[in-house]
MARLUM-753843 format. One record per residue (C-alpha): x, y, z. Coordinates in steps of 0.25 Angstrom, whole numbers, plus 2048, in hexadecimal, padded with zeros to 3 digits. Last residue first. Example, Ala and Ser with C-alpha at 12.3 -4.5 7.8 and 13.67 -1.06 7.14 Angstrom:
+-----+-----+-----+
!  px !  py !  pz !
+-----+-----+-----+
! 837 ! 7FC ! 81D !
! 831 ! 7EE ! 81F !
+-----+-----+-----+
# end
This chain:
+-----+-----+-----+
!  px !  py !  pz !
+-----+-----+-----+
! 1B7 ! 6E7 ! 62F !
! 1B3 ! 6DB ! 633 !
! 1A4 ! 6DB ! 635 !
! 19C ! 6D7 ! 642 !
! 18B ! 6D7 ! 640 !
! 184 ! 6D4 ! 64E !
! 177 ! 6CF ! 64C !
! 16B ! 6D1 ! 659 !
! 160 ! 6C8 ! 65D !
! 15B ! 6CC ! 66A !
! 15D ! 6D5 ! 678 !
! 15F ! 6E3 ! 673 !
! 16B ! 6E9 ! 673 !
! 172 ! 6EC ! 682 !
! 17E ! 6E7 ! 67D !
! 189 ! 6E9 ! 671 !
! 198 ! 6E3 ! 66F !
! 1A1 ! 6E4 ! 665 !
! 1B3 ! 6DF ! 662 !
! 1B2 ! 6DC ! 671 !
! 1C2 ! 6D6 ! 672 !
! 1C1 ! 6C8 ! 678 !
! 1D0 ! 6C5 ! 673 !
! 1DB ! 6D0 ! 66F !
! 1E7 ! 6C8 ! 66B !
! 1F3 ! 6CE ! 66F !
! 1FF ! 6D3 ! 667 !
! 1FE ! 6E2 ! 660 !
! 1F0 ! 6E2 ! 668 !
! 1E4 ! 6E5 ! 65D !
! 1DA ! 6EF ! 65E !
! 1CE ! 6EA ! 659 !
! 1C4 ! 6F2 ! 650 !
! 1B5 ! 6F2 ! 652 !
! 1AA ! 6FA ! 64C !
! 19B ! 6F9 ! 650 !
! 18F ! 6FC ! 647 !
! 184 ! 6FD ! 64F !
! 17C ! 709 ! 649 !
! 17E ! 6FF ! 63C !
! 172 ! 6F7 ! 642 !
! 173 ! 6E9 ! 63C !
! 170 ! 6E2 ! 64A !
! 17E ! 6E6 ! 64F !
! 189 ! 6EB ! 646 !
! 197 ! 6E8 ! 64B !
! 1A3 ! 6EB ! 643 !
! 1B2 ! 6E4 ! 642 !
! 1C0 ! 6E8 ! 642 !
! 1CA ! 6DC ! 647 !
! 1D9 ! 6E4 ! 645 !
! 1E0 ! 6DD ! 63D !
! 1EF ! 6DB ! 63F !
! 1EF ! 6CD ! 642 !
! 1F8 ! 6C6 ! 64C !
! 203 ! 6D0 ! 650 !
! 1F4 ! 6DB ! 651 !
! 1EE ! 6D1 ! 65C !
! 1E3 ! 6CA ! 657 !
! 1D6 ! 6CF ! 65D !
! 1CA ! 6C6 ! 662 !
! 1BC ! 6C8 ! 662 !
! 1B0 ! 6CC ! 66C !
! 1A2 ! 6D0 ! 666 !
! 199 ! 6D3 ! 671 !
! 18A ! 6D4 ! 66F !
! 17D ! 6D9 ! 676 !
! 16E ! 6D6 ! 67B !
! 16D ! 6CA ! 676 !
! 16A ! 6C1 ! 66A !
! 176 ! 6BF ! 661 !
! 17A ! 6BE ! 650 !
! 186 ! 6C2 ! 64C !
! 187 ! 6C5 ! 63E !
! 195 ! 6C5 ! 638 !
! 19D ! 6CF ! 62E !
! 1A8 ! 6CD ! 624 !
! 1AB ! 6DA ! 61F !
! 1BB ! 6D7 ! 622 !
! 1BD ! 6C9 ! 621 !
! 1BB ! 6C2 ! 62E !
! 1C0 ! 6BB ! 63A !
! 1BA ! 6B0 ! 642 !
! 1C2 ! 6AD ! 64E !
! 1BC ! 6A1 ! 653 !
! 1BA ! 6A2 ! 661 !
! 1BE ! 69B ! 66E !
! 1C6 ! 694 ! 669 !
! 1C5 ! 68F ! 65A !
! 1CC ! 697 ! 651 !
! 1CE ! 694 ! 642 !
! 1CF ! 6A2 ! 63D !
! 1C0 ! 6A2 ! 637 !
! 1BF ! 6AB ! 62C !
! 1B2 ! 6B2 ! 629 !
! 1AF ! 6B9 ! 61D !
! 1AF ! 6AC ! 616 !
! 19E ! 6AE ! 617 !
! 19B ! 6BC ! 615 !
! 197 ! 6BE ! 623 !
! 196 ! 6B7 ! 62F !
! 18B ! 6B1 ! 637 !
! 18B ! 6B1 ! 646 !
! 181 ! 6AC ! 650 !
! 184 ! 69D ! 64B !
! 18F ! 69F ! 653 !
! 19F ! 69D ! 64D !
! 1A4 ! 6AA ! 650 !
! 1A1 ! 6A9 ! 65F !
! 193 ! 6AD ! 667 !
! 192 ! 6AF ! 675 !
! 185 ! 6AF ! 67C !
! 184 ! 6B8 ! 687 !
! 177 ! 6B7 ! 691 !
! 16F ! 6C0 ! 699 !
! 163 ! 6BD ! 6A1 !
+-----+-----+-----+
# end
């Protein structure tokens, strides 16, 4: 029997790091948009068989930063994943799949996501 669990920016499953290297942009539905300090990283913490990281990016009118972040799964640096966004000149890009991995394992896994 499969099951998917999802897990939001404020779950215990997630631990930031350094502490102020997060900033929280004050919104509340349906996620918080947490948003970091380059080199700030955070540990995700699952148990399953796979992962989907899904975020938002700003259109390029509203913030010209592209959102650039890595993936390292289980602190194995043969994982290492980039990611960089492309950006709409005017449109918000929502539920964009920033990482995502199956078929691992079936037990504890940590997801580390740094900002770039």
């Amino acid at each position: 029997m499969s099951s998917e669990r999802q897990i939001y920016d404020r779950d215990t499953a997630v631990t930031y790091f350094p502490a102020g290297g997060w900033l929280d942009q004050g919104v509340r539905v349906p996620v918080h948009n947490e948003i970091s300090r380059t080199g700030a990283f955070a540990i995700v913490q699952f148990e399953g068989t796979g992962i989907r990281v899904m975020g938002t990016i700003a259109a390029f009118a509203i913030n010209s930063t592209s959102p650039t972040s890595t993936y390292i799964l289980d602190d194995d640096i043969t994982t290492y994943t980039p990611f960089r966004g492309r950006q709409n000149q005017t449109d918000i890009r929502r539920r964009i799949t920033f990482y995502e991995i199956s078929d691992l394992p079936h037990g504890q896994h940590n997801l580390t996501i740094t900002d770039v």
